[in-house]
LOKOL-806976 format. One line per 8 residues: number of its first residue (from 0); their letters; for each residue x negated, y, z of N, C-alpha, C. Coordinates in pm, 1 decimal. Layout:
NUM	A	X:Y:Z:X:Y:Z:X:Y:Z; ...
END
This chain:
0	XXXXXXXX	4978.2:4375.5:4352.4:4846.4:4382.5:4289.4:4846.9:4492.6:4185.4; 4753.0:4585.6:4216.5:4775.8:4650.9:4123.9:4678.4:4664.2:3994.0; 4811.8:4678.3:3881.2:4740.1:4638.6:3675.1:4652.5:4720.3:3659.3; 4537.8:4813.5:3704.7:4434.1:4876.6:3707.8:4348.1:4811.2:3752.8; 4292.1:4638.5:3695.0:4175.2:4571.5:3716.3:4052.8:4676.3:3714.9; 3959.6:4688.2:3797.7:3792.4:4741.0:3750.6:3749.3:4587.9:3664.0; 3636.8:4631.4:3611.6:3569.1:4448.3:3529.6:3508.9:4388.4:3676.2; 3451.0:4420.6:3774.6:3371.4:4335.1:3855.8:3505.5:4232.1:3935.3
8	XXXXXXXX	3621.6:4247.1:3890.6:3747.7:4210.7:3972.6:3802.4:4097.6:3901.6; 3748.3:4155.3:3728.7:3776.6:4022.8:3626.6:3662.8:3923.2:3640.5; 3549.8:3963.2:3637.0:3404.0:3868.2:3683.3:3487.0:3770.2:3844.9; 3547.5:3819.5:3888.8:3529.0:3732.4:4028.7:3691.4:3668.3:4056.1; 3756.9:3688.6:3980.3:3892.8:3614.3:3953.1:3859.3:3496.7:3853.3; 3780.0:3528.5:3760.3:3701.1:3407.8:3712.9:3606.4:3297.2:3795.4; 3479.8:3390.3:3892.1:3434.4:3297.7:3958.1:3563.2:3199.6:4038.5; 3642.6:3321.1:4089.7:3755.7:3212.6:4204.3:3834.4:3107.0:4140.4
16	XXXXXXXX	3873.0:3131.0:4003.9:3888.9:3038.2:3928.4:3863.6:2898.4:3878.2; 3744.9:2934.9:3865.5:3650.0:2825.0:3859.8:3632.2:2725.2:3963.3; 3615.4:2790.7:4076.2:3545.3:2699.2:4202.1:3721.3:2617.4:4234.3; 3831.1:2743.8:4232.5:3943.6:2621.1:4252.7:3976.5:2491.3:4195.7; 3967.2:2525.8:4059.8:3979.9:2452.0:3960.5:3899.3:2293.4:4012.8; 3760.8:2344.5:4060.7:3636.0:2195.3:4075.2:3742.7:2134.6:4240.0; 3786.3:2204.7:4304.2:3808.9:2156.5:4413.0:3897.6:2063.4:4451.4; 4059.9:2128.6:4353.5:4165.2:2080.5:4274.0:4104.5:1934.7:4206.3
24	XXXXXXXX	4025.7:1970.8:4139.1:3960.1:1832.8:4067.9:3910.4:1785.5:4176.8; 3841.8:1801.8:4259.5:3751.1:1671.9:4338.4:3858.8:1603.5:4441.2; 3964.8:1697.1:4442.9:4086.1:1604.0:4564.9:4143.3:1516.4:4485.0; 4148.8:1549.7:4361.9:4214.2:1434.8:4285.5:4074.5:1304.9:4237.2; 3985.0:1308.4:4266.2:3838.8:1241.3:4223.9:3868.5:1154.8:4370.6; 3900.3:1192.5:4472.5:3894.2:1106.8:4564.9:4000.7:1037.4:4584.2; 4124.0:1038.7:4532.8:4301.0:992.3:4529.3:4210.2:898.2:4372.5; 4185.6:888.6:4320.8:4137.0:788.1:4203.5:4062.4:698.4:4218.2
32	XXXXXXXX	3959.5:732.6:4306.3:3844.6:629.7:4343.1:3903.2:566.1:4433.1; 4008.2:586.4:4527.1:4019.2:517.3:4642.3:4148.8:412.4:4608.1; 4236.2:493.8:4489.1:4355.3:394.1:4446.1:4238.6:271.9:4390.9; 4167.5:303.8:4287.5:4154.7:226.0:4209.6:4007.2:158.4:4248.2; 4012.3:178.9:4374.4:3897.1:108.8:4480.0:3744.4:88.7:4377.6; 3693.4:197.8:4288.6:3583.4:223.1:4220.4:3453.9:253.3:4348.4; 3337.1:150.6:4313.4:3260.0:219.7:4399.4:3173.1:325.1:4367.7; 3084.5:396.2:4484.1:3042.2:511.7:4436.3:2939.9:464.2:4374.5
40	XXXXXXXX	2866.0:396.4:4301.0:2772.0:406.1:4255.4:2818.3:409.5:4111.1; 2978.8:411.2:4076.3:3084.3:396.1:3945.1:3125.9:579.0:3942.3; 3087.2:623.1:3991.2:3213.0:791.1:3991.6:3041.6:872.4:4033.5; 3065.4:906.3:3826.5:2968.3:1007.5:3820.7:2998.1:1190.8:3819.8; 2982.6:1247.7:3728.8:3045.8:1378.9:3691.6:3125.6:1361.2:3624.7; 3032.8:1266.6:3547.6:3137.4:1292.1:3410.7:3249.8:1142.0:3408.4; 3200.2:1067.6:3487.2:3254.4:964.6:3416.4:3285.5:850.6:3578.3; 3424.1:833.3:3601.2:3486.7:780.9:3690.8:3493.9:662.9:3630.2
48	XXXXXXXX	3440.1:550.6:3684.9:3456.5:419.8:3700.6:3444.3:431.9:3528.6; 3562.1:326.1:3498.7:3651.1:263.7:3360.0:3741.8:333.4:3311.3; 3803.1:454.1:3401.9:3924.3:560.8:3384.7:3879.5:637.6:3289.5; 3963.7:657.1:3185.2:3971.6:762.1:3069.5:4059.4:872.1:3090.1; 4203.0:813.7:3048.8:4335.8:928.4:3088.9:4343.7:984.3:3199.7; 4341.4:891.9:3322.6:4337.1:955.1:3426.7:4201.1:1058.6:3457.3; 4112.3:1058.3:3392.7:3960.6:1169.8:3420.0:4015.7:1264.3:3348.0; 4090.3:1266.5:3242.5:4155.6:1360.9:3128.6:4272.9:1449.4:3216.0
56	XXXXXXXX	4318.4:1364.4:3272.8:4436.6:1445.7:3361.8:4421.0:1487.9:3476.2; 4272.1:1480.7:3558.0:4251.3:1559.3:3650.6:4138.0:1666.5:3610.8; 4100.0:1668.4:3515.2:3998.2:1765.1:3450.1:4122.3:1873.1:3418.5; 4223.5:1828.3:3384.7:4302.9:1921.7:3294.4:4419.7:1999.5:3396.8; 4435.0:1957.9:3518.8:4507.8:2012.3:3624.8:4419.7:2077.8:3685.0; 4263.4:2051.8:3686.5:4213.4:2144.2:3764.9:4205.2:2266.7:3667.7; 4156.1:2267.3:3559.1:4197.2:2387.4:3473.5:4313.3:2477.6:3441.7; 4436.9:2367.8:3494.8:4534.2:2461.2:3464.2:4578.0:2538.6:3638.2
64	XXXXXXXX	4539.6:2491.9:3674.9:4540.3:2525.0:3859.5:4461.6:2645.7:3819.0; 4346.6:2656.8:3783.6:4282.4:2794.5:3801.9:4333.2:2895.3:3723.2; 4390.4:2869.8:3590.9:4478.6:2918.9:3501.2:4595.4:2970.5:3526.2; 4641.0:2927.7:3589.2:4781.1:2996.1:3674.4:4784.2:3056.5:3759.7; 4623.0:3048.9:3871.5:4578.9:3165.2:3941.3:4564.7:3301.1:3893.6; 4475.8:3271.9:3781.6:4464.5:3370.5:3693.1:4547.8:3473.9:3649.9; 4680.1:3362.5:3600.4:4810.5:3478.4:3522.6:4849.9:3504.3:3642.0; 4876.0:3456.5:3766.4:4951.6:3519.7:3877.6:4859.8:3679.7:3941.4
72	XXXXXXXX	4725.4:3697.4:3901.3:4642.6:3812.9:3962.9:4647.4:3898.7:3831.3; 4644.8:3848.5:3730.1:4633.8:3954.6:3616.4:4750.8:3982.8:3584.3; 4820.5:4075.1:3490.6:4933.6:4155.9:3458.8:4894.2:4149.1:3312.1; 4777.3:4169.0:3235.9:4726.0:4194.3:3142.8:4568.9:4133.0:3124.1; 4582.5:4033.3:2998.2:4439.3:3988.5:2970.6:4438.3:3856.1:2990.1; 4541.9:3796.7:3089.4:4511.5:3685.7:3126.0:4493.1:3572.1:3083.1; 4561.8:3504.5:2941.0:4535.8:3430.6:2877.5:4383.3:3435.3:2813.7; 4317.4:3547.8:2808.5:4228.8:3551.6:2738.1:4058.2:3544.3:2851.9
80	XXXXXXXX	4135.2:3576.6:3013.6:4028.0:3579.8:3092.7:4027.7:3376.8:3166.2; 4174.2:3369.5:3140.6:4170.4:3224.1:3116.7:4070.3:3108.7:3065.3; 4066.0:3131.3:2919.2:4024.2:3059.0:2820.8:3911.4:3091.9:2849.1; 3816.0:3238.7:2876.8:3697.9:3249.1:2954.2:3619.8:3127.3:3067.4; 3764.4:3174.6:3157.4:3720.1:3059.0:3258.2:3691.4:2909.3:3247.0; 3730.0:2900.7:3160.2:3701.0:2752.8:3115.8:3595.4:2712.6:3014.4; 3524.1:2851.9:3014.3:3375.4:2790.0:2963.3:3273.6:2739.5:3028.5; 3277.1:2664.9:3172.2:3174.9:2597.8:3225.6:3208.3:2486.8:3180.3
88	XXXXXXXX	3326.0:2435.4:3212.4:3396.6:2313.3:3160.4:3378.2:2241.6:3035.7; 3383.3:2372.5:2930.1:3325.1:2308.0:2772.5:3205.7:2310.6:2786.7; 3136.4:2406.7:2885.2:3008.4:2331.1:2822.5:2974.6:2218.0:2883.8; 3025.2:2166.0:3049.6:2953.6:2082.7:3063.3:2984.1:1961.6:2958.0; 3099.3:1935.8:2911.6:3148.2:1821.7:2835.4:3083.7:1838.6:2701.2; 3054.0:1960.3:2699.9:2944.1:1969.7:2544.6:2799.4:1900.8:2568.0; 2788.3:1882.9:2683.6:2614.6:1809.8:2736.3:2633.8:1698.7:2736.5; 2766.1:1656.0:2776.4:2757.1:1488.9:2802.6:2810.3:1464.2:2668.9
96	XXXXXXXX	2894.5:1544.2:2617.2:2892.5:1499.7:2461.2:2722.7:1467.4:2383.6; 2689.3:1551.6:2405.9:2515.9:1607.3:2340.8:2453.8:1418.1:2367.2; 2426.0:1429.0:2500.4:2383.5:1315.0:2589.0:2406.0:1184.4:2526.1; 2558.7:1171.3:2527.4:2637.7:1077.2:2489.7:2572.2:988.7:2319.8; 2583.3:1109.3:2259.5:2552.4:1094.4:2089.1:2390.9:1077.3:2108.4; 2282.2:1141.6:2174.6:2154.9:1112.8:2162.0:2094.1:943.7:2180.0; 2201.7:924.6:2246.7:2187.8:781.9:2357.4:2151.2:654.2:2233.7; 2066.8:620.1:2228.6:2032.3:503.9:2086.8:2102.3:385.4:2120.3
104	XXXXXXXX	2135.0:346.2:2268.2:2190.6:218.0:2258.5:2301.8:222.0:2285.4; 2417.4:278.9:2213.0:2546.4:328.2:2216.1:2668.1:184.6:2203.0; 2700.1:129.4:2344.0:2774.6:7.0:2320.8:2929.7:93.2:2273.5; 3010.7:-71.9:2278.5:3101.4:13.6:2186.8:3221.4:107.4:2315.7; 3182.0:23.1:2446.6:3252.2:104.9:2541.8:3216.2:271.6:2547.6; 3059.6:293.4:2548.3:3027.7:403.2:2533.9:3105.7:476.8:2424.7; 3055.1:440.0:2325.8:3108.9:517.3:2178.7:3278.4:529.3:2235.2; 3352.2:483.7:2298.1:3488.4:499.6:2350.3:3486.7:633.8:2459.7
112	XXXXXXXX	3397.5:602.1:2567.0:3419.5:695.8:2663.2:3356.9:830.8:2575.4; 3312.2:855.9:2493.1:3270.5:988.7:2399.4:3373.3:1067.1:2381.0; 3497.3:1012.8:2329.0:3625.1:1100.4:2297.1:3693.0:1140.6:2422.0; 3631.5:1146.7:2535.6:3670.9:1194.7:2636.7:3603.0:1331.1:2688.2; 3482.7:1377.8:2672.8:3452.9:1493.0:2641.0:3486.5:1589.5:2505.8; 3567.2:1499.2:2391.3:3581.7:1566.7:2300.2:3742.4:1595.4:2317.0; 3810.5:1555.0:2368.6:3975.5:1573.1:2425.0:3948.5:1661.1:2547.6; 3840.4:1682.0:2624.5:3851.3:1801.5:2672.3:3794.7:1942.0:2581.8
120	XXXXXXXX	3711.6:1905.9:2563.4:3615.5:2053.4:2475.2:3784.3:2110.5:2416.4; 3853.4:2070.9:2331.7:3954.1:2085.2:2290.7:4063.9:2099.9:2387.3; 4116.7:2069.7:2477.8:4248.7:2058.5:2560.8:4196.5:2202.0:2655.2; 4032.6:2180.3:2724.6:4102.2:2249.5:2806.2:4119.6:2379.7:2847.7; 4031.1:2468.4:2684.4:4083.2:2607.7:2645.5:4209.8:2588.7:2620.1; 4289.8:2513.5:2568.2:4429.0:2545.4:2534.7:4518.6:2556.0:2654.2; 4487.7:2418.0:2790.0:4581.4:2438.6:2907.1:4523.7:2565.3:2970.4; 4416.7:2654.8:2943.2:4419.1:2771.6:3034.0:4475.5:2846.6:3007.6
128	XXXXXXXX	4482.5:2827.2:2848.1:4568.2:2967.7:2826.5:4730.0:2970.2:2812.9; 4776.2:2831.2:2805.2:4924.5:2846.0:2802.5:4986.6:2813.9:2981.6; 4909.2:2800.5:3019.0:4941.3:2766.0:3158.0:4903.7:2953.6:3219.3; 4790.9:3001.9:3180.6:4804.3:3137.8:3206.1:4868.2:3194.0:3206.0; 5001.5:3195.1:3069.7:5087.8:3251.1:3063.4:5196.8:3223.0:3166.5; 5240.4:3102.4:3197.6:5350.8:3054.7:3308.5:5320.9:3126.4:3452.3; 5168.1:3144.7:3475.1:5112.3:3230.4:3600.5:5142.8:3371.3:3609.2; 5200.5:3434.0:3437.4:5191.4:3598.6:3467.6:5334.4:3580.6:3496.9
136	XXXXXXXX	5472.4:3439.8:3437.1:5604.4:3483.3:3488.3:5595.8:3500.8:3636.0; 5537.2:3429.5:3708.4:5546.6:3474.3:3886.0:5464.2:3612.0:3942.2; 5389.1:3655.5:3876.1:5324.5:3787.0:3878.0:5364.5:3881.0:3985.2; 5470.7:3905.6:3930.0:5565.7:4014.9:4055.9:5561.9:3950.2:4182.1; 5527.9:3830.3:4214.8:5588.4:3772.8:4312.2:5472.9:3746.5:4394.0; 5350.4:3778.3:4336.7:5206.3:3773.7:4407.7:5153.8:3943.0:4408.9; 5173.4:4008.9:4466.9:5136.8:4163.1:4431.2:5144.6:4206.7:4590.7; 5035.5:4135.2:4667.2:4985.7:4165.3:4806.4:4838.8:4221.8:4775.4
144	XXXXXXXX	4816.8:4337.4:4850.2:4697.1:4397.0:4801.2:4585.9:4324.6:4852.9; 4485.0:4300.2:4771.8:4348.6:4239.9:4812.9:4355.8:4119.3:4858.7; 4430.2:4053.8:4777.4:4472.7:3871.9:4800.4:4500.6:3810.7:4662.8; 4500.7:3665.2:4651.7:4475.4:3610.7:4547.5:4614.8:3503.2:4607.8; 4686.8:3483.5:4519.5:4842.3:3385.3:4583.6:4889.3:3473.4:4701.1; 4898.5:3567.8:4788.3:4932.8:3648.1:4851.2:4832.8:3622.6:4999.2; 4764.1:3534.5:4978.3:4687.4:3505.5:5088.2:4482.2:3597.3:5050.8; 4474.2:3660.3:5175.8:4433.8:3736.1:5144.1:4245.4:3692.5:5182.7
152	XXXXXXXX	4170.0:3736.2:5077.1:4064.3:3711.8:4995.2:3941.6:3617.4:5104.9; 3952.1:3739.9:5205.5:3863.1:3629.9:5340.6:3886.3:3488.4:5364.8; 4020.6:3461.7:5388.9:4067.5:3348.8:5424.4:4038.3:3238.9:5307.4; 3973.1:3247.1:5199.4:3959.1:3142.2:5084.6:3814.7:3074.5:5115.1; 3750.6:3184.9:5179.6:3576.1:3142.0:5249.7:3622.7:3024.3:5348.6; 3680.9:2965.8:5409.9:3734.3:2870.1:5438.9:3809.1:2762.1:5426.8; 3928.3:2800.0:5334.2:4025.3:2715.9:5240.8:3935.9:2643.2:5175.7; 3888.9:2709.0:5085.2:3781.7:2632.3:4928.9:3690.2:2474.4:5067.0
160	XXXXXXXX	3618.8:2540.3:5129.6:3503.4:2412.9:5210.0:3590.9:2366.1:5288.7; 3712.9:2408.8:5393.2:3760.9:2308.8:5417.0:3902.5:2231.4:5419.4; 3963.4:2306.1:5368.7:4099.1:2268.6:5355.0:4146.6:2218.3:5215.1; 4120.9:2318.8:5057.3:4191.4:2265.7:4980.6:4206.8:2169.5:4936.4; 4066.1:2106.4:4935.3:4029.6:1963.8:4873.9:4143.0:1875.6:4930.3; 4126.6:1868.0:5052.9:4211.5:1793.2:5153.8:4369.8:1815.1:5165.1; 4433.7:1911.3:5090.3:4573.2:1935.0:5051.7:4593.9:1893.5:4970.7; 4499.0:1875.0:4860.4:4509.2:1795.5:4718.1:4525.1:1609.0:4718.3
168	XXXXXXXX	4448.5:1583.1:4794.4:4419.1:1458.8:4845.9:4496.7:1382.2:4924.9; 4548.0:1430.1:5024.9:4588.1:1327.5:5163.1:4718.4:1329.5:5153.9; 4790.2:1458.4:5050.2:4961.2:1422.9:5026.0:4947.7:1311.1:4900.8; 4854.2:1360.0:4773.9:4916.0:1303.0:4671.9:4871.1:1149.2:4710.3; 4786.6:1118.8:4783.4:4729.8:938.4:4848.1:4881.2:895.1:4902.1; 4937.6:961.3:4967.6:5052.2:932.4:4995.2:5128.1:927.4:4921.4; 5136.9:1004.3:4875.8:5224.6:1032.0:4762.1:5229.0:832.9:4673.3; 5126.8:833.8:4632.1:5114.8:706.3:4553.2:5151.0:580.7:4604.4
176	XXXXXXXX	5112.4:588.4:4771.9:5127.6:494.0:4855.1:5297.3:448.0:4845.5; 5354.0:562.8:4818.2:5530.8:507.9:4800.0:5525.1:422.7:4688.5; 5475.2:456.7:4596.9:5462.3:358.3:4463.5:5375.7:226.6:4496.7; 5313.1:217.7:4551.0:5207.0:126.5:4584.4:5190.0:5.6:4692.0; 5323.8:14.4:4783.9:5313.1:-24.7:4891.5:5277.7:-160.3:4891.2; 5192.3:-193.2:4951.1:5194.0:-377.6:5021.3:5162.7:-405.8:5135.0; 5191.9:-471.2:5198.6:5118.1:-502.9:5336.5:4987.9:-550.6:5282.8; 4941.4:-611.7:5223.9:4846.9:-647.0:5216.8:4724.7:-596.9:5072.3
184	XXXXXXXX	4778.5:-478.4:5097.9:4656.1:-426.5:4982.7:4549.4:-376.0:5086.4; 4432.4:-401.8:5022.4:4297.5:-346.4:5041.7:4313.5:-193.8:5061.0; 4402.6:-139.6:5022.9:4364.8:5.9:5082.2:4427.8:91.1:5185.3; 4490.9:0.6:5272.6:4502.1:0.7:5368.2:4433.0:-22.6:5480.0; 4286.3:13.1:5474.8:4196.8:-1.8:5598.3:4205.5:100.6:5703.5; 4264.2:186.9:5711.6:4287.5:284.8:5815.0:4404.1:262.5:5937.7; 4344.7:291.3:6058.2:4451.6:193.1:6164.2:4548.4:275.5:6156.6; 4598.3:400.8:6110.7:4729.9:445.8:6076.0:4797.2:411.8:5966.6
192	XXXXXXXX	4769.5:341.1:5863.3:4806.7:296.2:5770.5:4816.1:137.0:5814.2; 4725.7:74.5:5852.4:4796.1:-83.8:5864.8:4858.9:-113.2:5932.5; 4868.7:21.6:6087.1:5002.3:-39.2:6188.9:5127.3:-4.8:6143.9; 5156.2:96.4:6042.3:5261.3:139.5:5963.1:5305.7:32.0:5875.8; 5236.5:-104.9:5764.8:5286.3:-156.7:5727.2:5263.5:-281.9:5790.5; 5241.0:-277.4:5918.3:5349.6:-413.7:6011.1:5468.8:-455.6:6005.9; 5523.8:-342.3:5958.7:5658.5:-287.9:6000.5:5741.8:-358.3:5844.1; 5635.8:-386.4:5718.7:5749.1:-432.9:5583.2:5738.7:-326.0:5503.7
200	XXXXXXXX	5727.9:-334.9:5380.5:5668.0:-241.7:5259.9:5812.7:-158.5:5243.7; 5975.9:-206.5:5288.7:6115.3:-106.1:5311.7:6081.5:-22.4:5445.3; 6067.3:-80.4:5561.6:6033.9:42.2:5648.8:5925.2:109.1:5594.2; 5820.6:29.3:5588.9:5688.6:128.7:5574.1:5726.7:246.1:5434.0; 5820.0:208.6:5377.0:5781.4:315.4:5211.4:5899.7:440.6:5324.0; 6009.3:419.8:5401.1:6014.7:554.2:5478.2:5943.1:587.9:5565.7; 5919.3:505.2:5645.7:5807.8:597.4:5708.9:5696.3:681.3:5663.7; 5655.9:630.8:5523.8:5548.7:715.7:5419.2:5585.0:839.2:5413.8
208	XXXXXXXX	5801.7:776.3:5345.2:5791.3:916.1:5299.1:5841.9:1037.6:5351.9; 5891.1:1035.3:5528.1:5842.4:1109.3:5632.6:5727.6:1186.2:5647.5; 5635.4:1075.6:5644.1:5498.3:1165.6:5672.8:5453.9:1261.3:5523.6; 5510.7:1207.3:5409.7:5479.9:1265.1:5303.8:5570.5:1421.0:5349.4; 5637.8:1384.6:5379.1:5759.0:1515.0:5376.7:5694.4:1629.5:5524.0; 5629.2:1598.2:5587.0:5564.6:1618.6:5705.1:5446.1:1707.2:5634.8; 5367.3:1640.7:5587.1:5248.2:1707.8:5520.4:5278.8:1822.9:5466.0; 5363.9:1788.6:5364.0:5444.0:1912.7:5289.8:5485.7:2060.8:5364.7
216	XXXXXXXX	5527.7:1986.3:5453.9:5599.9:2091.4:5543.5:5480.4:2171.0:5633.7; 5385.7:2076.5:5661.3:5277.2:2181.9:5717.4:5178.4:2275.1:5639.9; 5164.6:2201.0:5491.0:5111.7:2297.7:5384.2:5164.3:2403.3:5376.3; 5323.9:2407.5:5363.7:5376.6:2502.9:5378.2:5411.7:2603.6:5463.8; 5393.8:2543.0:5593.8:5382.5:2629.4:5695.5:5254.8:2722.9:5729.0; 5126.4:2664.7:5660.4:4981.0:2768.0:5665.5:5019.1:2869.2:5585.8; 5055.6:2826.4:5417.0:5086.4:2903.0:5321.4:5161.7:3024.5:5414.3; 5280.8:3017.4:5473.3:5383.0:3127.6:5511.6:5286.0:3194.7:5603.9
224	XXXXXXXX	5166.4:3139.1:5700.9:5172.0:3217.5:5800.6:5042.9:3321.5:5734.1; 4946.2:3272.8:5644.2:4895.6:3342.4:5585.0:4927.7:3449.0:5475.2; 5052.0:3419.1:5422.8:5081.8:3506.8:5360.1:5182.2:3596.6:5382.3; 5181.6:3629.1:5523.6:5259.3:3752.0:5594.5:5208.2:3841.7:5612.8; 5274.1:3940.9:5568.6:5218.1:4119.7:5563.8:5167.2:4127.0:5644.7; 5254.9:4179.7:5760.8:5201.1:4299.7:5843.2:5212.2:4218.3:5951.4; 5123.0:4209.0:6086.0:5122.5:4093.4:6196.8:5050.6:4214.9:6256.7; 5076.2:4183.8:6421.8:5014.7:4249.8:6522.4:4847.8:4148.9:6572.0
232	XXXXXXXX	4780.7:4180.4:6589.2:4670.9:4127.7:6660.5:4729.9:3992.1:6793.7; 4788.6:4000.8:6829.9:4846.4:3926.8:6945.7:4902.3:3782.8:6815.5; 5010.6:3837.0:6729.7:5037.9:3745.8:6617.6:4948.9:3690.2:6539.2; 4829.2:3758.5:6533.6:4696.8:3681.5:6461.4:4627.1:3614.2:6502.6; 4612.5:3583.6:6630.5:4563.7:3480.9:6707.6:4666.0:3327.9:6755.7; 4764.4:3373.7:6736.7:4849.3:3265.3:6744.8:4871.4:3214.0:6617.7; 4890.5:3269.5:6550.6:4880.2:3243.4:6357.3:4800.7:3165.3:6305.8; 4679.4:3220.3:6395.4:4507.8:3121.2:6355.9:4559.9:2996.4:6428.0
240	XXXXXXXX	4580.0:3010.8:6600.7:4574.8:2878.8:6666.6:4678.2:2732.4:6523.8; 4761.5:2790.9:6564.3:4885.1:2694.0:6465.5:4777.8:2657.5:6306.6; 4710.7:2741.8:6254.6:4673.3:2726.2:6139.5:4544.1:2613.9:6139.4; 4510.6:2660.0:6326.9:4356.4:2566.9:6315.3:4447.5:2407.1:6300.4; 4530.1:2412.2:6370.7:4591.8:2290.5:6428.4:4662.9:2191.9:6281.0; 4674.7:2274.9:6200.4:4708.3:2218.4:6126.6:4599.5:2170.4:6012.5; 4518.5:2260.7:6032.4:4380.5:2195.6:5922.5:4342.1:2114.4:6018.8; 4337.7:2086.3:6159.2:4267.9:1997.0:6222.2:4401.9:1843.6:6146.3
248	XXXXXXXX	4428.8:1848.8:6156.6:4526.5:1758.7:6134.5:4506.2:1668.8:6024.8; 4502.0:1783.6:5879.0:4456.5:1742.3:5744.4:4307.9:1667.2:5802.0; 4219.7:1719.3:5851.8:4073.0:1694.5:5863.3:4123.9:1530.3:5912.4; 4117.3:1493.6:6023.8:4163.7:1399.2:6095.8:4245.1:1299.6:6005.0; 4282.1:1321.2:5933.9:4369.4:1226.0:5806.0:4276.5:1185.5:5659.8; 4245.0:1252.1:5644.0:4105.2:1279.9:5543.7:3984.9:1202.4:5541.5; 3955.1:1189.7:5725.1:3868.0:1108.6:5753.6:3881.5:961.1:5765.6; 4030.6:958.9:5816.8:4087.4:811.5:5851.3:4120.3:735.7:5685.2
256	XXXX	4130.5:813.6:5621.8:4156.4:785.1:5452.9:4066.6:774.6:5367.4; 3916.8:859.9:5344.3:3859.0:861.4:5251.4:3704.8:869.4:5300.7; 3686.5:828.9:5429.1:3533.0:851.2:5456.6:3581.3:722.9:5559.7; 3400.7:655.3:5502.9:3398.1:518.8:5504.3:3255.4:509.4:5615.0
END
């Protein structure tokens, strides 16, 4: 990448910023609602179910996710185009702050969930910019021309609507499911998940963490094939096939997990 940003390059490393950041957040919005079996008429913008810390800690990973995008494309500025990026964020929490305080019949749960826009307004200029910095140590290591993580700029018009959300989501659900196991929890309504714990919450937590290790391995396998230099046309069509196959995969898991 080369340290001769134009500004329309800083304008749109910010927009890309941003939109990761919400996406990052909404895979983790759906791994919360579904652990903690909240219904939707409970999971607003601002305000998930009864969850405090946990809304605090996925507000604040999606900020630092875009933040580390950031230092990995910039060479120079980045902490400061960082802390930029994270002015949609303060403001929206400055409205529901606003909102919050106008509100005349302020119970005392309310008056509680308040310091939760005020622990972000505060936190989450600070995680952009120190997390920015951890993004410029890998710097060298993202410097593919006209790509953002070495994967290159077209290919995100697709990632963002249909894949990232769903990379965020369907490992870390698993992910929890090792911690979580029962045969008989409620969130196990998916027929790949309840014929798996037929089997006893000791088989079933390896077999999880197979498939956990599985997932992984195919995230990582899009990541590599997209972020290879130089490919012949003959290699780019086989590159795509494997790549469809594997977002078909995520899709297909996604659905069996989080759409009802």
């Amino acid at each position: 990448m080369s340290e001769n940003i134009k500004a329309k390059n800083y304008i749109l490393i910010i927009i890309f910023a941003v939109v990761f950041s919400f996406v990052v957040q909404d895979g983790i919005r759906l791994v919360i609602q579904k652990i903690l079996e909240i219904p939707n008429d409970y999971m607003g913008l601002a305000q998930w179910g009864d969850t405090f810390f946990l809304r605090i800690f996925a507000s604040l990973i999606g900020t630092a996710t875009g933040a580390f995008v950031i230092g990995t494309f910039l060479k120079n500025k980045a902490k400061l185009v960082a802390v930029i990026a994270t002015l949609p964020t303060v403001i929206f929490w400055l409205v529901v702050l606003v909102l919050g305080m106008t509100n005349g019949n302020l119970s005392e749960n309310i008056k509680a969930m308040l310091l939760l826009p005020c622990i972000l307004i505060i936190l989450s200029p600070l995680a952009g910019y120190f997390v920015a910095g951890w993004g410029q140590e890998s710097f060298d290591n993202f410097r593919r021309p006209k790509s953002i993580l070495n994967i290159k700029w077209y290919h995100w018009l697709w990632i963002f609507p249909f894949y990232l959300n769903k990379v965020v989501a369907v490992p870390l659900f698993t992910l929890l499911l090792l911690w979580r196991i029962d045969a008989n929890s409620a969130l196990i309504d998916s027929p790949i998940f309840a014929l798996i714990f037929d089997f006893g919450n000791t088989i079933s937590r390896i077999i999880v963490f197979f498939i956990l290790a599985g997932l992984i391995a195919s995230v990582s396998h899009v990541y590599s094939l997209l972020s290879e230099e130089k490919t012949t046309a003959k290699i780019n069509w086989k590159n795509g096939i494997i790549i469809f196959g594997h977002v078909l995969l995520f899709s297909v898991l996604y659905v069996l997990l989080f759409v009802r």
